[in-house]
C-alpha positions as CSV (number, residue, x, y, z in Angstrom):
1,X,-10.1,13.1,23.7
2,X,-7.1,11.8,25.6
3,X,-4.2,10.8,23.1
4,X,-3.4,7.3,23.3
5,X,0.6,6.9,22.0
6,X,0.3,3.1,22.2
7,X,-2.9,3.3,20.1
8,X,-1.8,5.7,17.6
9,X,1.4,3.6,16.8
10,X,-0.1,0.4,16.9
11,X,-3.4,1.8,14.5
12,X,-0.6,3.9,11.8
13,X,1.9,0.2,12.2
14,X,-1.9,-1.4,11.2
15,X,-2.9,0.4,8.3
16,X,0.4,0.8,6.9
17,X,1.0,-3.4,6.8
18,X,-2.3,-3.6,5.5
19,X,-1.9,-1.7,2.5
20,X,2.0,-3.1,2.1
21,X,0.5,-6.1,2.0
22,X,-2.0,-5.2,-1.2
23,X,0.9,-3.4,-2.6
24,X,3.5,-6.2,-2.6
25,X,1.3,-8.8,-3.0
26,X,1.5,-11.2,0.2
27,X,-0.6,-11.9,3.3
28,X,1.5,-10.3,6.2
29,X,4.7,-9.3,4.7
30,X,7.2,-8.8,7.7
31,X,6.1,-12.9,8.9
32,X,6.7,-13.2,5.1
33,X,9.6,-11.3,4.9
34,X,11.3,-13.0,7.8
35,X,11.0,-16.6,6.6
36,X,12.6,-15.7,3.5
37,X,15.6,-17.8,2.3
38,X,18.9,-16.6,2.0
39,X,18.7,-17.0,-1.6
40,X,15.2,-14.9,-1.4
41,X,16.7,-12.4,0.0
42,X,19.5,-12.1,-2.4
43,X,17.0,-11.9,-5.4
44,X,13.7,-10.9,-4.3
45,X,10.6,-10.2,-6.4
46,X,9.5,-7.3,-7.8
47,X,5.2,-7.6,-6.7
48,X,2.5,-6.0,-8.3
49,X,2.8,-2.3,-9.5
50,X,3.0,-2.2,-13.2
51,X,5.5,0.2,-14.1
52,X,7.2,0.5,-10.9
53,X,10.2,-1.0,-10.3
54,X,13.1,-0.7,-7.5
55,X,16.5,-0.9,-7.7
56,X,20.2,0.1,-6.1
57,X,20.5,3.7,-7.8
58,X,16.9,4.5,-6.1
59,X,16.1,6.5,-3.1
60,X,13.1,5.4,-1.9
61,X,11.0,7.9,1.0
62,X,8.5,6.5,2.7
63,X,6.3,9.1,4.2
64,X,4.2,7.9,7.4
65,X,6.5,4.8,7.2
66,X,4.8,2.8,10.1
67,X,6.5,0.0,11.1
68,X,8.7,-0.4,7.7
69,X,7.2,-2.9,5.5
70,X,7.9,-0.9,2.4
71,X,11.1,0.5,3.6
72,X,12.2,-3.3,4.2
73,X,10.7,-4.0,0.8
74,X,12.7,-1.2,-1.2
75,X,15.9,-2.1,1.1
76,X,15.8,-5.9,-0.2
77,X,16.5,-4.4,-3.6
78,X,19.8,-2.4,-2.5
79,X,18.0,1.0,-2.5
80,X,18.5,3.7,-0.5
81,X,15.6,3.7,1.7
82,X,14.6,7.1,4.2
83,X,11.5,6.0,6.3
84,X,9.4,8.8,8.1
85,X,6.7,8.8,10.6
86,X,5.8,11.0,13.4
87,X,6.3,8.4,16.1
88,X,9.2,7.4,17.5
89,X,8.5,3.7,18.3
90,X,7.5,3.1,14.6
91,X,10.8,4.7,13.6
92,X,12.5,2.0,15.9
93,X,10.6,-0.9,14.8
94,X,11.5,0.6,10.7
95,X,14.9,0.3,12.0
96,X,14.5,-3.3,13.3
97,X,13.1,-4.3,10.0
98,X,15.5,-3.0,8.1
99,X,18.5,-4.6,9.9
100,X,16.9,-7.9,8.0
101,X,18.3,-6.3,4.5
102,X,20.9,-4.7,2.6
103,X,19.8,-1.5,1.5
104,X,22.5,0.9,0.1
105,X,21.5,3.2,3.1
106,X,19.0,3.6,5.5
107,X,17.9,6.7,7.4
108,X,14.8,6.5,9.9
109,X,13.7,10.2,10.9
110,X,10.7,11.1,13.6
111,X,8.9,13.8,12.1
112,X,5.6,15.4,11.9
113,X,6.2,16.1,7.9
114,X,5.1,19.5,8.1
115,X,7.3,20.3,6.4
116,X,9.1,17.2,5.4
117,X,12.4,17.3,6.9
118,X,14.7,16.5,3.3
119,X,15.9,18.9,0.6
120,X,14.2,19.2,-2.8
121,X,14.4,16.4,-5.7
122,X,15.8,13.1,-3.2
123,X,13.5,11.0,-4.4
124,X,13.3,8.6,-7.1
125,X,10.1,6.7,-5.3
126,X,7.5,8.2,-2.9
127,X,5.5,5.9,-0.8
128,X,2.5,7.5,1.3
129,X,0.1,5.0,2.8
130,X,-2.6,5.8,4.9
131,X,-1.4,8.8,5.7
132,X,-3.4,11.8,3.8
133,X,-6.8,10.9,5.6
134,X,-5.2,12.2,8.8
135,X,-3.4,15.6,7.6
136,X,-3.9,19.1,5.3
137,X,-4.0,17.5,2.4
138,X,-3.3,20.2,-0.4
139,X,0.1,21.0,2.3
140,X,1.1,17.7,2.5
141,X,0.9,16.6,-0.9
142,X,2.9,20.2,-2.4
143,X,5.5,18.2,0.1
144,X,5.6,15.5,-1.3
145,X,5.8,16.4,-4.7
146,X,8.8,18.8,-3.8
147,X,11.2,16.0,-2.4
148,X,10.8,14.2,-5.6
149,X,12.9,14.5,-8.6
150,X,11.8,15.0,-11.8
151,X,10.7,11.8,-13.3
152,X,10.1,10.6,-9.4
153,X,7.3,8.1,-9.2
154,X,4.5,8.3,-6.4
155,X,2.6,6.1,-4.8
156,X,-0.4,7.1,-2.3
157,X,-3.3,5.7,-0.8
158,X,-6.3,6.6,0.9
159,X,-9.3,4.3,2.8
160,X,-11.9,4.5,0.6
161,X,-15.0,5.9,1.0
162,X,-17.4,2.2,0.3
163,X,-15.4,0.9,3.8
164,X,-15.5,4.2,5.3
165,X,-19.4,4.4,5.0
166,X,-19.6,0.6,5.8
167,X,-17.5,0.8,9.4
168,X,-18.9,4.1,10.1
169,X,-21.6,2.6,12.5
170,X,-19.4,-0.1,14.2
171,X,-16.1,2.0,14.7
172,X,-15.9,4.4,17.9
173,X,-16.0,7.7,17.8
174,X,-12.1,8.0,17.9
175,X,-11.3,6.6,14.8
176,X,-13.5,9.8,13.6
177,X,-11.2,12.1,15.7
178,X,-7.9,13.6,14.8
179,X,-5.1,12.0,14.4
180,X,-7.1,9.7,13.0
181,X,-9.6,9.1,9.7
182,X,-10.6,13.0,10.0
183,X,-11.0,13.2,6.1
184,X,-12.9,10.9,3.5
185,X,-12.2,11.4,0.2
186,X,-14.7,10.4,-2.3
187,X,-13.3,9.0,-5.7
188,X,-11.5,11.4,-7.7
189,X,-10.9,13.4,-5.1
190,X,-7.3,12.3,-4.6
191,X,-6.4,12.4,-8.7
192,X,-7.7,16.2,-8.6
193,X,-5.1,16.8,-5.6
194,X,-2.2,15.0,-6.8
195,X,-2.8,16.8,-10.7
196,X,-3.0,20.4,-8.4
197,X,0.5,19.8,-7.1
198,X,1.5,19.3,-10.7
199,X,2.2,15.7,-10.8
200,X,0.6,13.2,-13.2
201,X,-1.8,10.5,-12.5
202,X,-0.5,7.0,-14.4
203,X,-2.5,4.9,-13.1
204,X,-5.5,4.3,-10.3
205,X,-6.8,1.3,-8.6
206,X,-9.6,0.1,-5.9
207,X,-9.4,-2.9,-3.9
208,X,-8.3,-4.5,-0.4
209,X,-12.3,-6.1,0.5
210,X,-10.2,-9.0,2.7
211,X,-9.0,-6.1,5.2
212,X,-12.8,-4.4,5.0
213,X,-14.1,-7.4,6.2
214,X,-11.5,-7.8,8.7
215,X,-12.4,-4.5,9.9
216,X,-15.6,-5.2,10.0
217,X,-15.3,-8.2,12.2
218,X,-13.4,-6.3,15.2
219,X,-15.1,-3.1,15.1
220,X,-18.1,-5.3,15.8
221,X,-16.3,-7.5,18.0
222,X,-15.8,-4.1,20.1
223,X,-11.5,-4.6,19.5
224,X,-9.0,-2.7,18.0
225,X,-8.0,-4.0,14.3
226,X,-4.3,-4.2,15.7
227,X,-4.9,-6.1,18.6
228,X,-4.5,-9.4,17.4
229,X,-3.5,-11.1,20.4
230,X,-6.7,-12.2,21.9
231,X,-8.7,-13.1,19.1
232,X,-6.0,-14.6,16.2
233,X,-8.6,-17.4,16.5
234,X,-11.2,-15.2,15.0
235,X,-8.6,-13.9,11.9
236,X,-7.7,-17.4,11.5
237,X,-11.1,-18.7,11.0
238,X,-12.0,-15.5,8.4
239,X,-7.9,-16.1,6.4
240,X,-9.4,-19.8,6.4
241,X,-12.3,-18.8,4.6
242,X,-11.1,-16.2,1.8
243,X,-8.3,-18.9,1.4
244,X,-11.4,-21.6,0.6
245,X,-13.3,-19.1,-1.3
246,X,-9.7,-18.2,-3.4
247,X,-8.6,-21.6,-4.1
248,X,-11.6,-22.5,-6.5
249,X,-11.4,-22.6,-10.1
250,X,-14.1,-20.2,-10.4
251,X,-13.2,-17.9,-8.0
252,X,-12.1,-14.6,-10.2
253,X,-15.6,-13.5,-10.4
254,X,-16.2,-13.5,-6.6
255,X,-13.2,-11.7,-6.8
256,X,-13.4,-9.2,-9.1
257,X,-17.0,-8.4,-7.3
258,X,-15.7,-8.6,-3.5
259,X,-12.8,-6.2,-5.0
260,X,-15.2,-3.5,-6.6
261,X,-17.9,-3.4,-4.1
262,X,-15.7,-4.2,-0.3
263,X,-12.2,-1.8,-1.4
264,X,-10.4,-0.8,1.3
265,X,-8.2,1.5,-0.4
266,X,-8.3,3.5,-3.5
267,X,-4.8,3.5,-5.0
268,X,-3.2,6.5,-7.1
269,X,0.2,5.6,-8.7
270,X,1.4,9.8,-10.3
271,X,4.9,10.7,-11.7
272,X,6.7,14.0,-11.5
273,X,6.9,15.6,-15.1
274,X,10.5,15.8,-16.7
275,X,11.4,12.0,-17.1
276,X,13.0,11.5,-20.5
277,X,11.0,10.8,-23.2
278,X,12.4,6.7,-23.3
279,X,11.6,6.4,-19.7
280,X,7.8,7.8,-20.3
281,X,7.7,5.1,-23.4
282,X,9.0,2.4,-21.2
283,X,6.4,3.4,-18.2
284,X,3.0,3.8,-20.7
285,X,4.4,0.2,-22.4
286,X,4.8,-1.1,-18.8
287,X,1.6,0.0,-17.8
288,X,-0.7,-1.1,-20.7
289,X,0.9,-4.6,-21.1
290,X,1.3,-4.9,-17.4
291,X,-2.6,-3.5,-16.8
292,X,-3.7,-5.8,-19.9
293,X,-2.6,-9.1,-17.8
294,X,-3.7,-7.9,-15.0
295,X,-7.3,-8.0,-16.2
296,X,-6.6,-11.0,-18.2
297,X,-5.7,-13.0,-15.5
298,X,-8.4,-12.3,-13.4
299,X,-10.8,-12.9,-15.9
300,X,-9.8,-15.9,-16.9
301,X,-9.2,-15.1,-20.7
302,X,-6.7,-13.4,-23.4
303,X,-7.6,-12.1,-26.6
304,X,-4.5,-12.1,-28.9
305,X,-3.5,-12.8,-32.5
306,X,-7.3,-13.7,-33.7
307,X,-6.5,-16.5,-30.8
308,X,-8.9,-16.9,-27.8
309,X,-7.4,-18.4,-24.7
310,X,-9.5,-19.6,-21.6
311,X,-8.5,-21.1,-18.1
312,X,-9.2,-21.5,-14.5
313,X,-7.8,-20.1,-11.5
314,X,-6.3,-22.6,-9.1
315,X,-5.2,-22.0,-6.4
316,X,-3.3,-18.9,-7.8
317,X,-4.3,-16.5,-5.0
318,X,-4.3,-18.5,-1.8
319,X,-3.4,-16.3,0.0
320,X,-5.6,-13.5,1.3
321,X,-5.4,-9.9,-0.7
322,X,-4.7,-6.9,1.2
């Protein structure tokens, strides 16, 4: 197969907005990002990872960093932000986005991550997104665990397998071919790897079914998912629909279904032994309150107290998940 640059970058920017998206809980975060107030900008939001939180004594590494959403996303909190991907145009567009915020320091480095160009124990926060379907994955991972420091949170993600085996017939052949999806990891797969590089697994989740469908829809359409230009009609009509679908009262059941039967991603959130015991207490308490409302919310009731409390889901999640 002849390697297509231009198809490469714009397939890795893709994927890696995709699951920035899900992580950080908007639609398309760098259209997001960019109509942000001042005042936005100045305090921005922490989204939607229980126990993980960023702020200016943090250095964040994105590995396979795309096009920068989560670089731009750590940078809004003061961080110190390194964003890494093997192609040079994503590097430049990381830059780009990160000219928007006011990280402590940025560094944007073209690199094929084998090994990962930085010394041992930088990193407070590893992101890797969409990247360990395309590489060695036992390699890559050791790599990653060595640039973080103990304590160091990690947060990776895979396609998973339910959307693999659903696009398999629509998707061409390439997307089957190195350096693309040439691994499928079935679930559990990842938790195994990550615990064999000697980090521990806090916390795992499933979901993304708006972006399966969306795949779904080019692949048969014969287009590539990043080439939006042609047929934004055609993504309009289907963001239209989930919004529809979203807005209604009774729409956490749909949901929670679309969420455990479409995923697009399975989600692993590890740590790097040697945090100090308070910061492990703090994490676990983080991630069972956090994980309890979670579940609470979408269900649409609370147990607490000998108290039962009901409600209904407005128009909470209008916008599309990722």
């Amino acid at each position: 197969m002849t390697l297509d640059r231009d198809r490469v970058a714009g397939f890795k920017s893709m994927a890696n907005r995709g699951i920035a998206n899900r992580t950080l809980g908007v639609t398309q975060l760098p259209d997001a990002m960019a109509k942000l107030t001042t005042r936005d900008r100045l305090a921005p939001v922490q989204f939607g990872i229980p126990g993980l939180r960023i702020g200016p004594d943090d250095t964040v590494v994105d590995v396979g960093c795309g096009s920068g959403s989560i670089c731009r996303y750590a940078g809004s909190f003061g961080a110190t932000v390194i964003g890494i991907d093997s192609e040079p145009s994503l590097i430049e567009q990381a830059e780009d986005a990160m000219r928007e915020v006011s990280a402590k320091s940025w560094r944007g480095i073209v690199s094929d991550c084998d090994p990962i160009p930085l010394p041992d124990g930088i990193a407070s926060h590893v992101f890797c997104t969409e990247v360990l379907e395309h590489d060695d994955p036992a390699r890559f991972i050791a790599e990653l665990a060595r640039i973080g420091r103990p304590g160091a949170l990690f947060y990776v993600s895979v396609p998973d397998p339910l959307s693999e085996s659903l696009i398999r017939d629509v998707a061409p052949d390439w997307y089957w071919e190195p350096p693309f999806h040439r691994r499928v990891y079935d679930h559990g797969q990842l938790e195994t790897l990550l615990r064999e590089a000697g980090l521990r697994v806090e916390q795992r989740e499933r979901g993304g079914s708006y972006q399966t469908v969306r795949w779904l829809l080019w692949w048969t359409l014969g287009r590539d998912p990043y080439d939006t230009a042609e047929d934004a009609a055609l993504m309009k009509v289907w963001e239209r629909l989930w919004r529809t679908m979203m807005s209604s009262p009774h729409s956490a059941p749909l949901f929670r279904i679309l969420e455990e039967t479409l995923p697009k991603s399975q989600i692993v959130l590890a740590s790097k032994p040697g945090a100090s015991m308070l910061i492990r207490f703090r994490r676990l308490m983080a991630f069972r309150i956090l994980n309890r409302l979670k579940r609470s919310v979408r269900s649409g009731e609370l147990r607490m107290c000998g108290l039962r409390l009901t409600w209904s889901l407005g128009r909470c999640r209008d916008r599309p998940s990722t």
